[in-house]
N, C-alpha and C positions, 0 to 999 in steps of 0.2 A: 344839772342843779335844779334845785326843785324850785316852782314859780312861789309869786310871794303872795301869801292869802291877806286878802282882804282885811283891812280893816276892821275894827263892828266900832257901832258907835254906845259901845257902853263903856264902865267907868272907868276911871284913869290905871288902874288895877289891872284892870282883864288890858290895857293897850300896854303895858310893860311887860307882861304875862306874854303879850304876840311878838313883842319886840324879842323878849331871849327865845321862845319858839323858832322863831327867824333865823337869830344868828347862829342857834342849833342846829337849823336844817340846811343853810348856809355852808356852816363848817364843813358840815359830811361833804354836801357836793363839791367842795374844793377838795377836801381830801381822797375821794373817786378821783376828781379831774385830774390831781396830780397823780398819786401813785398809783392807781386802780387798773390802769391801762395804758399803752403807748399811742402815740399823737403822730403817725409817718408822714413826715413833708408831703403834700401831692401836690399835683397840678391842674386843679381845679379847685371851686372852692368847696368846703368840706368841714365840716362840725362834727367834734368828738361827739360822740353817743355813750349811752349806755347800755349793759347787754339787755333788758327787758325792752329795748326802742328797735332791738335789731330784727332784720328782715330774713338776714342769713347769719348760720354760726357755722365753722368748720372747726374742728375737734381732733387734733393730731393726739393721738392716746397711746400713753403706756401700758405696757406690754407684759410687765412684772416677771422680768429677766434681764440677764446681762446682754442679749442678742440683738442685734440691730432688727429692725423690721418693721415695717408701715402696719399702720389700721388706720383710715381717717375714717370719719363722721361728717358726713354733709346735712346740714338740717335747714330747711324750711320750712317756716307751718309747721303743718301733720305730716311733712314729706321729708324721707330719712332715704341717703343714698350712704351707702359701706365702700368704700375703695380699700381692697385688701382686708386682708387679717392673718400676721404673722405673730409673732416671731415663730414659736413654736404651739402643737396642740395645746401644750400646757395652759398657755396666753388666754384658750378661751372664758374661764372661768373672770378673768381679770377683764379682759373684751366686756360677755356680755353684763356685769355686772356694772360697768361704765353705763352699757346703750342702755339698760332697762331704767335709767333717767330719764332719758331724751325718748326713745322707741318705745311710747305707752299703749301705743296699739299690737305690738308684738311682729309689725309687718314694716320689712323693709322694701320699700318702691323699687328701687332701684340698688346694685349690686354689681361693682366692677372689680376683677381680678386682674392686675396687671400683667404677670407672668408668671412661668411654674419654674418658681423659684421659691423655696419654702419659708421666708420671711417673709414673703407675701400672701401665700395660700395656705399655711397648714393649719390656720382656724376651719378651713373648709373643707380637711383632709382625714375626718377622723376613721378610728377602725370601726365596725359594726354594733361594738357595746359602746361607745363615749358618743354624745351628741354633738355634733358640729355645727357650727353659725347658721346652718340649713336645717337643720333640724330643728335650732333654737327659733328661727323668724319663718315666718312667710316671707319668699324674696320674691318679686312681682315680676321682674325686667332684672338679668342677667347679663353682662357687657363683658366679653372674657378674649382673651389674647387668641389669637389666629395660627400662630402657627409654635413648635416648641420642639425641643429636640430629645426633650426626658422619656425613657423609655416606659412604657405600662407595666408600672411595679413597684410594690412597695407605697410611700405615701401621695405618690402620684396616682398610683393605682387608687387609693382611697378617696383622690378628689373627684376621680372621674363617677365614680359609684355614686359620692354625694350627690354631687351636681347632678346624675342621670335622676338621679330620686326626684331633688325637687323640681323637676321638670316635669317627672311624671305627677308631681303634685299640682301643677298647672303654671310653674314659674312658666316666662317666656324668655328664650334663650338665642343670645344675638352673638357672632363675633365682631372683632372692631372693624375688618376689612369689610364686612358686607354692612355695617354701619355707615363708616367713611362713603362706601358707595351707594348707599340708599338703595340695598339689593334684599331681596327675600321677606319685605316686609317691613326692614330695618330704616331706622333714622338715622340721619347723623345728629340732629338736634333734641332733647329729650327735657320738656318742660318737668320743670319743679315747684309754680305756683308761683304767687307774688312780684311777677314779672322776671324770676329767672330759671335760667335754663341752662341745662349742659351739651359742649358740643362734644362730640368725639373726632379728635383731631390727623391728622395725617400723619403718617408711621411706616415709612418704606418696606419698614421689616414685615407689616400685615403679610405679605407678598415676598419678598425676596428675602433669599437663604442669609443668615446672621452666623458670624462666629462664635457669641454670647447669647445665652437667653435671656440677657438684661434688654438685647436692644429686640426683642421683641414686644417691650411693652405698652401694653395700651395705655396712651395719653389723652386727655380731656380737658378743656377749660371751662369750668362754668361759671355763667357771666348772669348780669343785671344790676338793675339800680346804677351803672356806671361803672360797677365793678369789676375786675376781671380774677379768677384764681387757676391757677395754675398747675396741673401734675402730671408727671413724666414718669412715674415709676423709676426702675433704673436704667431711662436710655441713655445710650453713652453718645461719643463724638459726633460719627458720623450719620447717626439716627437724629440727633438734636440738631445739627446744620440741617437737614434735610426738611425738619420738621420747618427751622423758621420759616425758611427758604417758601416752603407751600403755603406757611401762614399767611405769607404776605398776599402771594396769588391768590389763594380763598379768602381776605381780606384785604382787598386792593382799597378801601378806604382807609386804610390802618396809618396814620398819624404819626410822621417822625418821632414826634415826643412819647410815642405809647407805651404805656408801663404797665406794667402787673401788679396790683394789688398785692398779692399774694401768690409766692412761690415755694411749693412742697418741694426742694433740694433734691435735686435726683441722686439716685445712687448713694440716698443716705451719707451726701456732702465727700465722696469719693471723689479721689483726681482726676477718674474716666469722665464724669458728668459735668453738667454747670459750664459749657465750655463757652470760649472767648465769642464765636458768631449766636449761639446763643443768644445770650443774657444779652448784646448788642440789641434782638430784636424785640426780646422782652421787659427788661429793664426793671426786676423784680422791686418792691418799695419793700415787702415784709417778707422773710424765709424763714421757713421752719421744716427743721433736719430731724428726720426719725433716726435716732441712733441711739447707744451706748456710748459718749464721748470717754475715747481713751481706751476702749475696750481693745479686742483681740483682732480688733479690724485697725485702730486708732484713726476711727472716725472722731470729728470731722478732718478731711485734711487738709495740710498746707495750700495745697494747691489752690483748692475749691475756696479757700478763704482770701486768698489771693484774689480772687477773680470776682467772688461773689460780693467783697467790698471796694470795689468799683462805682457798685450802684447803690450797696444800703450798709446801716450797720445796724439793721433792726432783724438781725438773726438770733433764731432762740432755739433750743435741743432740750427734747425729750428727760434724756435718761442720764444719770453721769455714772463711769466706773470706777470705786474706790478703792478696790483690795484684793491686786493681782493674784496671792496666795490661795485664796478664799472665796476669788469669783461675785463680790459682795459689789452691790451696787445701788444708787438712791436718784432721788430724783434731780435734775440739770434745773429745767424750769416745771419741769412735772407734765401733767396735761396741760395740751397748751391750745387754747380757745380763740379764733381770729372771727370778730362779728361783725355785720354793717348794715348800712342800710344806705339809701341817694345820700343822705345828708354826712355820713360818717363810718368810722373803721377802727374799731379798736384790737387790742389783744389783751388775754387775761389767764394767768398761768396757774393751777393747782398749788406750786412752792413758792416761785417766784418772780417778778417780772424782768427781772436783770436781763438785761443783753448782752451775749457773747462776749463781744470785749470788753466788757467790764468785770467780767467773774474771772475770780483766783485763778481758776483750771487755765481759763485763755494764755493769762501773764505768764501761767510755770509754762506752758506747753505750747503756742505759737506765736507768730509775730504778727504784726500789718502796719503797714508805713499810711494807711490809706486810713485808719484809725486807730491813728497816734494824736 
């Protein structure tokens, strides 16, 4: 809400004049405070903001298709980190005409691919005539998955081509294991300015053989101001036990009560992910699901809603699918914007700010006794 100006000591006129000025500027900020954005319980003390007061904004963006698939937006400052960019090539035209908002310098700092699974990478996969997100940005610091079982061919083949290019352009190129280990140069901790910074988190799979290329994925938290956000790409079960399991020993000060700010729904709110020791250790306050709800995956699902409303009901999605014949599809909450700063945390959606259990789709299509 905006503070209240001054006084002036001139005629009784110009002070009635200040008085409606007042209760005009008054209004708006109660009308931000109420509907502009959500208010998630925390545990500490914490004041809504506004997005121009924010420190940090993370940007879950659509895709402009029916296809599930991540692209986040990390921004601080002048510092822009990409995790992912799916669904399909097609997506980039819709991608980068999102970031050239936020990305006015054309360079992105930092640059994590989860896994080579093509709702996460085929922004980065194009053929030799189409430009790909490498092509579009300078990418500075590249963080890509360790190990993959996709053979060299086809649009795997084309990630690899990208990625060797802007390397030879002068990216610097890190995997997560040699991250995790602070080997060949690499960090595990990777500042972003304004007091925060991203870690790259523990991942069995960096190292040992996976039955899925989901649980190969590189995971990260980046934290500050008191903040914590959370992404998992799509590990499943036994990669996410494993993962808390090591969070706690590489954060042996970590606070029974500790919670997550913000959690990007792994596996695009699948029943593989989000699992029961999980979400125990993280205790997400805000989730946000990259999906197509209802689509040809029928994400999000039962299970994950189960589980995930344990601890919040301030889950919000992407994309919604409307017209199984026809493949037609619109937006859920649209892009959906999570900002903060020491003092506060909001979220702010493209369409909507409705939360999962409250919209139509929820009532025709799942239950939860835990937000009833």
């Amino acid at each position: 809400m905006a503070n209240k100006r001054k006084k002036s000591a001139g005629k009784p006129f110009s002070a009635v004049l200040g008085f409606i000025f007042f209760l005009i500027v008054a209004g708006a900020g109660a009308y931000y405070y109420f509907f502009q954005y959500e208010k998630p319980e925390t545990d500490r003390p914490q004041a809504n903001i506004a997005f121009a007061d924010a420190d940090i904004s993370v940007h879950f963006i659509e895709l402009g298709n029916e296809f599930p698939g991540d692209c986040t937006l990390v921004k601080v400052g002048d510092t822009e980190m990409l995790i992912d960019c799916g669904s399909e090539t097609s997506s980039i035209s819709t991608v980068s005409k999102y970031l050239n908002g936020y990305v006015t310098d054309g360079i992105l700092e930092y640059v994590i691919i989860t896994h080579a699974h093509k709702d996460h990478y085929a922004g980065f996969a194009t053929n030799t005539s189409t430009d790909s997100i490498f092509d579009l940005y300078e990418c500075k610091t590249i963080i890509t998955f360790a190990k993959t079982k996709q053979a060299v061919k086809g649009l795997y083949a084309n990630y690899l081509r990208e990625l060797s290019d802007e390397v030879s352009n002068g990216a610097t190129h890190y995997t997560a294991d040699k991250c995790y280990n602070q080997e060949g140069g690499a960090k595990r901790t990777f500042d972003l300015g304004k007091g925060y910074e991203f870690e790259i988190l523990y991942n069995k799979y960096y190292w040992d053989e996976a039955t899925t290329e989901n649980d190969y994925s590189v995971c990260c938290m980046v934290q500050g101001g008191g903040n914590h956000f959370l992404f998992t790409g799509d590990l499943e079960k036994a990669g996410e036990e494993a993962l808390a399991a090591q969070y706690k020993i590489d954060h042996p000060s970590l606070a029974a009560n500790f919670k997550v700010d913000l959690y990007k729904a792994g596996h695009h709110g699948s029943k593989t992910s989000s699992n029961e020791k999980f979400l125990e250790v993280f205790k997400p306050k805000i989730c946000c699901v990259c999906c197509c709800a209802g689509g040809e995956y029928l994400f999000p699902k039962q299970e994950f809603i189960d589980r995930i409303s344990v601890y919040t009901d301030k889950v919000y999605i992407t994309t919604l699918y409307v017209d199984d014949a026809n493949k037609k599809f619109k937006s859920f909450n649209g892009n959906i914007v999570v900002f903060a700063n020491a003092e506060g945390i909001g979220v702010q959606c493209s369409d909507n700010n409705t939360v999962l259990k409250d919209t139509a789709w929820f009532k025709a299509n799942r239950t939860c006794a835990n937000w009833s």
